[in-house]
C-alpha positions, 0 to 999 in steps of 0.5 A: 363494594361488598363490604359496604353492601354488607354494612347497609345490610346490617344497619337498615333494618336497626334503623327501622326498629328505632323508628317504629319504637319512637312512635307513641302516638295514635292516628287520631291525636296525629292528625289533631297534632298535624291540623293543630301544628298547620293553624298555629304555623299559619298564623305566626309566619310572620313572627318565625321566632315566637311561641305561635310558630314554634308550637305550631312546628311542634305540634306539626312534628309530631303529628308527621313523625308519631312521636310525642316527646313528653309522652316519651318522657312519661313513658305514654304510649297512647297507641295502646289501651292502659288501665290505671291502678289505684291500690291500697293495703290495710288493717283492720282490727276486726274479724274477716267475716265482720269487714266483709259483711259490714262493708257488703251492705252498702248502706254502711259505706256513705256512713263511713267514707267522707267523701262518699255521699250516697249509695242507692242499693236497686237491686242485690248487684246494682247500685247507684253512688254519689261522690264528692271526691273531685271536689264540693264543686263537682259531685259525680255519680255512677252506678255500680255492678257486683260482678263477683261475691265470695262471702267473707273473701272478696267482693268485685264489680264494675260500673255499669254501661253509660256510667261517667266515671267508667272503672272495676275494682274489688277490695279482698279481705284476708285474716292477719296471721293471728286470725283475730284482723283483717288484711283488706286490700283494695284495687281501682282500675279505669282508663283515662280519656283523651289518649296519651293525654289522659294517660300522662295526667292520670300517671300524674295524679295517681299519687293524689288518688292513691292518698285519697282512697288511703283517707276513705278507707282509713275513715271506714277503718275508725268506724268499724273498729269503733262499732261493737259486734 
């Protein structure tokens, strides 16, 4: 008896670890899953054995046990806020000081970037941008706050509150080792809506987004290099 007390002793508490590291789902997207999962069940009680119930069991599942398995899948857990990076890394055959300047005033980048449309300088760090990069038929715009501006270094900044497309960013410049380029490197980070949801999307389509950003910013390189000093 000793031993078996010793042997519940040492387990329980590893079972408990594996039960809290399975949940991935937050308390909104559980309960959404629970009413979801009751409708579906209701509705195929009847056909046990087609798709309606078995969503329904699914969505019942997981809404029960917190555990999502195509979040697990994905590595999504929607309990926790996650920021989703875009980065990209170029060179640019002009001096430091130059790409920083031309790309500090704004006005240059619409000229630059295909899929930019518009910028609108307000004030020295307030902006308003238009973009067509989710498509012709879905123009956004946003307006942008400078939050940091090292001349020649680094420009950062965030988009202003009520904006749709919510995100900071900063793009860095650096010289080449021979002194005469420039190392420009840019980063986009925001957080997807719609919990793990969001976040598994955005995960799939970061590929996309990273290709994306590696045309604009290969459209402001050509016009640069091509413009004279």
């Amino acid at each position: 008896m000793q031993t078996h007390s010793k042997h519940l002793k040492l387990h329980t508490p590893e079972q408990k670890l594996v039960r809290r590291q399975s949940a991935n789902l937050g308390l909104t997207e559980r309960f959404v899953s629970i009413f979801a999962g009751g409708i579906l069940l209701s509705k195929g009680l009847k056909n046990p054995f087609k798709s309606t119930f078995l969503y329904g069991a699914y969505l019942t599942y997981r809404g029960f046990t917190g555990n999502c398995l195509v979040y697990e899948a994905l590595g999504v857990d929607s309990r926790k806020p996650q920021a989703i990076n875009v980065r990209g890394e170029f060179i640019i055959d002009k001096p430091c000081y130059e790409v920083y300047s031309y790309w500090r005033n704004l006005n240059n980048l619409p000229k630059s970037m295909k899929h930019l449309l518009d910028v609108e300088v307000i004030d020295e760090h307030l902006s308003h941008w238009k973009s067509n990069a989710l498509g012709s038929l879905l123009p956004i715009d946003w307006n942008s706050e400078i939050v940091k501006d090292e001349p020649g270094r680094l420009i950062g900044w965030r988009s202003a509150s009520g904006s749709v497309l919510q995100h900071v960013g900063r793009v860095e410049f650096d010289e080449t080792p021979d002194g005469a380029g420039t190392v420009l490197k840019i980063v986009l980070s925001y957080h997807p809506p719609v919990g793990g949801v969001g976040i598994g999307l955005a995960r799939l389509l970061n590929p996309l987004f990273e290709s994306l950003l590696s045309k604009e910013i290969n459209s402001f390189k050509e016009r640069i290099e091509a413009t004279r000093r």
